[in-house]
Structure formats: structure tokens, C-alpha cells
PLY file of the C-alpha trace (Angstrom):
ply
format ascii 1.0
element vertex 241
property float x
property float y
property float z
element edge 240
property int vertex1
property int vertex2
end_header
59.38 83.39 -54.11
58.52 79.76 -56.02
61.25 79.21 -58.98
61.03 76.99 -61.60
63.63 74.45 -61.78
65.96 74.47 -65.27
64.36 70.92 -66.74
60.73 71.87 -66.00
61.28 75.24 -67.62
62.97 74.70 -70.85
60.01 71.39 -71.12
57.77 74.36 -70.87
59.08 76.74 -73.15
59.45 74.24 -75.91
55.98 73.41 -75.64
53.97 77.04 -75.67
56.70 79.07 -77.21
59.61 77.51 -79.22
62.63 76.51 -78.55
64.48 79.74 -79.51
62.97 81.54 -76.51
65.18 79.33 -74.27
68.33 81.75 -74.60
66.36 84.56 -74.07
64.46 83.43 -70.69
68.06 82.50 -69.42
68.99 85.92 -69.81
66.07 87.80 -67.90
65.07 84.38 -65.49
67.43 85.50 -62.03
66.47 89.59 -62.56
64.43 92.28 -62.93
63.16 94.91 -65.21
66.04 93.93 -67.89
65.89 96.15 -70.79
65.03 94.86 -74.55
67.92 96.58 -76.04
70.40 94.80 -73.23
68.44 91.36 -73.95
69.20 92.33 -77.55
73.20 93.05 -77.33
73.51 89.77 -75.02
72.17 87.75 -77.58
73.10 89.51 -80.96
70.05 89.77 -82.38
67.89 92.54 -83.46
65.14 94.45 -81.45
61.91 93.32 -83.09
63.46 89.60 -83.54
63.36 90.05 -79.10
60.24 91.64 -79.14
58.25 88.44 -81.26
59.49 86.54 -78.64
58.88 88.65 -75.77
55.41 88.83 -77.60
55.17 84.83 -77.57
55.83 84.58 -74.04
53.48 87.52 -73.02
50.97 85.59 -74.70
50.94 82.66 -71.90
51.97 85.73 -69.21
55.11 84.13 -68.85
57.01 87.79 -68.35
55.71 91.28 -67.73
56.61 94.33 -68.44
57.13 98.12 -67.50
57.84 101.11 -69.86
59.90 103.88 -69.07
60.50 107.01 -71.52
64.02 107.95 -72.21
64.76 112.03 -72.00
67.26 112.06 -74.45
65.54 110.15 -77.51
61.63 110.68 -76.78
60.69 107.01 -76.92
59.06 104.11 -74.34
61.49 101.69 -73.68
60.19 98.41 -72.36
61.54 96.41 -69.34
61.06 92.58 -69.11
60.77 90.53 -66.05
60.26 86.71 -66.07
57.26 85.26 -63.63
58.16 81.76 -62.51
55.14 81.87 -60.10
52.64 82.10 -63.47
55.42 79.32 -65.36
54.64 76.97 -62.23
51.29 77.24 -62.90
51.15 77.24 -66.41
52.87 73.36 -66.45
50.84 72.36 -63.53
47.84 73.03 -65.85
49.18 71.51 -69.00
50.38 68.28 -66.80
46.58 67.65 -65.39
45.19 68.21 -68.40
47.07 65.73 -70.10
46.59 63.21 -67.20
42.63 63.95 -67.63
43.29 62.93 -71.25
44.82 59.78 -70.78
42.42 59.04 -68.35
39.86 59.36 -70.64
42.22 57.29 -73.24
42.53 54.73 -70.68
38.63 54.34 -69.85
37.22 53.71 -73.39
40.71 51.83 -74.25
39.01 49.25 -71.30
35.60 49.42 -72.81
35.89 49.51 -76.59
37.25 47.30 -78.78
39.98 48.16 -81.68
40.77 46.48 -84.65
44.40 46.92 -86.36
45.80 46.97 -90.33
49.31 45.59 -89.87
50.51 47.59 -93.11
48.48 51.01 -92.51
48.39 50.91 -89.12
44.91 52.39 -89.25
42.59 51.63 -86.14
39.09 51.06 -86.05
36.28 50.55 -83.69
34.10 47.29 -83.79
31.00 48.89 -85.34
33.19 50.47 -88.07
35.61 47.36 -88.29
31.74 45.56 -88.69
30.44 48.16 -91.99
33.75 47.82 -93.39
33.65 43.57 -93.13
36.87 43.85 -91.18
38.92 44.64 -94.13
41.05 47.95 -93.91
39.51 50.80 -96.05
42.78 51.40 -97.49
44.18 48.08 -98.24
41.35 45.73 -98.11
43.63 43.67 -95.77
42.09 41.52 -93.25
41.73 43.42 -89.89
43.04 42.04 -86.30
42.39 42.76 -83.28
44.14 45.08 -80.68
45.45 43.84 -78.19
44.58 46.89 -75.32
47.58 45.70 -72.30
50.46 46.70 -74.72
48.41 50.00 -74.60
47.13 50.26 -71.12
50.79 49.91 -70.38
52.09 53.24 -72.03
49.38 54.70 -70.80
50.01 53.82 -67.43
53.36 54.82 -67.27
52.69 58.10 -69.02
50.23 58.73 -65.77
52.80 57.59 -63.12
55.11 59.91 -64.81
52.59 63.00 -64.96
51.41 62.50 -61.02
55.03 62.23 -59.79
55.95 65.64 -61.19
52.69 66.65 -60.07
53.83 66.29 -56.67
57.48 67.14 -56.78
58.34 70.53 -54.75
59.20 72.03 -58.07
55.95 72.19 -59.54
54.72 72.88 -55.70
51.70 75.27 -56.18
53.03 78.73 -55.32
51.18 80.72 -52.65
49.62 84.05 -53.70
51.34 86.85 -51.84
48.68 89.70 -51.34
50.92 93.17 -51.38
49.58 95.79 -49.82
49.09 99.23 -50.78
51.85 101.55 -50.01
51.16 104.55 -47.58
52.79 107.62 -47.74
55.12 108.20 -44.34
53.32 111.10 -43.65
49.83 109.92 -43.86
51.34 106.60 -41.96
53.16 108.86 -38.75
49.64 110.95 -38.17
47.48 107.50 -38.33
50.11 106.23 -35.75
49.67 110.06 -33.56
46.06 109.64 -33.54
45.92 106.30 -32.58
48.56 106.68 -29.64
46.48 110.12 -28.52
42.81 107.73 -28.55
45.41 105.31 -25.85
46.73 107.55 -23.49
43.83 110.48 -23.21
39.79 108.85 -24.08
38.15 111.64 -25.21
34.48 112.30 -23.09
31.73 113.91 -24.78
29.99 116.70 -22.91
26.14 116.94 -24.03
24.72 120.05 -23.07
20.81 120.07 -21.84
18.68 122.14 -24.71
16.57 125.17 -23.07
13.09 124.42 -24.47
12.07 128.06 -24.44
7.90 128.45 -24.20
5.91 129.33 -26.80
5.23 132.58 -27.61
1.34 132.95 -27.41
0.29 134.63 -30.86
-1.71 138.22 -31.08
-5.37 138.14 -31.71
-6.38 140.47 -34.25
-10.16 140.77 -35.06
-11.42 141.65 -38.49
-13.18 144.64 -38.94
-16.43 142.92 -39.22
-15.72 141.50 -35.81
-14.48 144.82 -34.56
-17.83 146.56 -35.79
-20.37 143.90 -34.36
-18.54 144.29 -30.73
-18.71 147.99 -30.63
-22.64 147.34 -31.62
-23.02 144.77 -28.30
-21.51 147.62 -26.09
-23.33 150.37 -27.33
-26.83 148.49 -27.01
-26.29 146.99 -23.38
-24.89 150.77 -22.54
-28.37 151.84 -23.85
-30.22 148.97 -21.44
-28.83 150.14 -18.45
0 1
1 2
2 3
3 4
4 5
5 6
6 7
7 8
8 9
9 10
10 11
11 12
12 13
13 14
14 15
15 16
16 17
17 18
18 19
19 20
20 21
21 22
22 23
23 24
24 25
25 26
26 27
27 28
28 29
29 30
30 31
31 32
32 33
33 34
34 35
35 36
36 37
37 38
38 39
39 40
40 41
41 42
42 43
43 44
44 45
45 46
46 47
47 48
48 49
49 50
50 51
51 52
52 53
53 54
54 55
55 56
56 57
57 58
58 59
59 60
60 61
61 62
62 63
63 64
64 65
65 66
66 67
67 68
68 69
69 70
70 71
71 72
72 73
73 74
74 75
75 76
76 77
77 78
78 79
79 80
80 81
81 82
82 83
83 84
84 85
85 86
86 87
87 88
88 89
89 90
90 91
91 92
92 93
93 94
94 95
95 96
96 97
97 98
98 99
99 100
100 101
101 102
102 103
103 104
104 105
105 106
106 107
107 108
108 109
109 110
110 111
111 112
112 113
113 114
114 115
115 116
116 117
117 118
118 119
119 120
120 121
121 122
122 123
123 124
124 125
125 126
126 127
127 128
128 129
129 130
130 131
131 132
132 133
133 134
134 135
135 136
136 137
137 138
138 139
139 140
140 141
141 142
142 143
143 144
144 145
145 146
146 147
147 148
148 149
149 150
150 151
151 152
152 153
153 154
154 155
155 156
156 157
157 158
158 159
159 160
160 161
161 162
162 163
163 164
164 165
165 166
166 167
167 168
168 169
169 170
170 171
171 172
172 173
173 174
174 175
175 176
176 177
177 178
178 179
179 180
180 181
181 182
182 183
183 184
184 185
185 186
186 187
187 188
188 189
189 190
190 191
191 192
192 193
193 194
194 195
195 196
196 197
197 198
198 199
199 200
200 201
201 202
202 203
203 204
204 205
205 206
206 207
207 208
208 209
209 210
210 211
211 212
212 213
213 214
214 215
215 216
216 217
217 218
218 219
219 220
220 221
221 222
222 223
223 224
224 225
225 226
226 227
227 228
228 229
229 230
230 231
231 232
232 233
233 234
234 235
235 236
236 237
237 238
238 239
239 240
């Protein structure tokens, strides 16, 4: 598992949490499930003072957490663990986005012009440095212009900075591990039995032929109408003969 190196880290914490979280992340960083009552004695503060920061951190889902219920007392107690994967990833985001920033900075700092007031140190574009007569809104001093390369500069080495821990193998982006779900040993062994049996012995299917049995022809039963103008026919061809 991807750790977060000491420097990176406490640059991290300072900027999404406050700096008083840094004791407490060097308490729970190397283990797991660490109670909040243990993080509490270590570091001689109260309960609820660990839980706002636990709280600040869980925010950015620097840590996570599991609750267990003690038998004696009644009560959830919470276990913290820190994630350096989601810290890795959490800097790698605030680095690019500042480097998309500057970027930006460094684009219309090439394309627009900026006018200075020595004393207020206000800037201003051209088109407002032209409404205003190029005199500072503040002081009514004359307004000079910027000279961009001192700026570019800063700028520049800001962005060499950001891409270089960009690609350091501490800020390396962490692989996501896929866990899979755990199988009972039972359920496991028979999968493994049935498997084994389909190997050794292929089962063959016997289809057995289906009798078609013949129809049975249906009983004709005349009406009595019918019945009564038959007997008539037989009588009167009896009489004929």
C-alpha cells in the first residue's frame, strides 16, 4: 500500500485541516482501527476536542472509521484509521489545480497589460488604467507600467516546482486494489467438489423417446331428433320391400 511521505503530509494537513491535526494523524498514520479514547490519553486532550478533528479530516475522507459497542457501558465507540491512498490523491488534486491556475495567470499575464501605484500597490488593467486617466483611484498618483518578466518569473518557478512533485514517487498515483468478496469455507470446499466431480466423471444426458399414444376416436351420439328420423327411414324401406 502507497504512503504518504512526512513533508507532503503535514503540507497537506495544514492546508485542508489545521495545523493542530498534525499530532493527531501521527498518532493513528502507521495503524489501524485506533480508538478515540486512546488517541485522546496519547495526546491529553478531551474526547470531543479529538472528535472536531477527526470530524475535519473526515470531511476531505482523510480517515475512516468503524464503531464497535462496548458490553459493559452500552455505548458505540468509534475506531479511526488514516487513508494515505485518499491523502495521495487529495494533494495530487490540489497541486494540478493550482498549476491550471497559474497557467491561466501566466496566459493573460502575456496578453494583458498592467499598470502599477508604487504607494498602494494597486494593479490595474489598461482599459481601467484608461477611465481612471492613469492616476490610482486611491491616491491620484500617476500610474506605471508593469513590468510582466519579474512576474512570469515567479510564476514559472512556482510551475517547475508543482510538476516536479507531480512526478516524484511520493505523490505516485496509487493503484486501486479491487477486494473481493469473502466466501464462506464451506460454500468455497463444495464449489471446489463440484468442480473437481464435472473433471474427472462428464455427466451424459440420457433422453428418453416419448410414446405418442393414438388418438382415441370420440363416441358418436345422435340426438333424439336424429335417432327418430332413422328409425322412420328403416321402417318405410321395411314397408317397400
Amino acid at each position: 500500500m502507497a504512503k504518504i511521505s512526512d513533508a507532503y503530509l503535514i503540507d497537506l494537513l495544514k492546508s485542508v485541516a489545521g495545523p493542530d491535526v498534525i499530532s493527531l494523524v501521527n498518532v493513528i498514520k502507521d495503524k489501524e482501527n485506533v480508538s478515540e479514547f486512546k488517541i485522546a490519553d496519547k495526546l491529553k486532550l478531551t474526547v470531543n476536542q479529538v472528535r472536531n478533528m477527526l470530524y475535519r479530516l473526515s470531511e476531505h475522507n482523510l480517515v475512516n472509521s468503524t464503531r464497535k459497542k462496548d458490553k459493559k457501558k452500552g455505548w458505540y465507540i468509534y475506531y479511526w484509521t488514516f487513508d494515505h491512498r485518499r491523502a495521495i490523491l487529495l494533494l495530487r488534486k490540489i497541486k494540478q489545480d493550482r498549476l491550471e491556475a497559474l497557467k491561466k495567470q501566466l496566459k493573460t499575464l502575456q496578453e494583458i497589460s498592467f499598470f502599477v501605484c508604487k504607494d498602494c500597490k494597486l494593479r490595474y488593467t489598461y482599459e481601467n488604467a484608461l477611465e481612471m486617466g492613469f492616476l490610482c483611484s486611491n491616491c491620484a498618483l500617476p500610474l506605471q507600467s508593469e513590468d510582466p518578466a519579474a512576474g512570469t518569473r515567479l510564476i514559472n518557478k512556482e510551475m517547475a516546482k508543482l510538476e516536479a512533485d507531480l512526478a516524484s514517487v511520493d505523490l505516485k498515483e496509487p493503484e486501486i486494489i479491487v477486494e473481493e468478496e469473502p466466501v464462506k469455507k464451506k460454500l468455497k470446499k463444495k464449489i471446489v467438489k463440484i468442480i473437481t466431480r464435472k473433471q474427472k466423471k462428464p455427466v451424459k444426458k440420457h433422453f428418453k423417446k416419448k410414446q405418442i399414444k393414438p388418438a382415441k376416436k370420440k363416441k358418436y351420439h345422435p340426438s333424439p331428433a336424429k335417432k327418430k328420423h332413422t328409425s322412420f327411414v328403416k321402417k318405410f324401406f321395411r314397408r317397400k320391400r
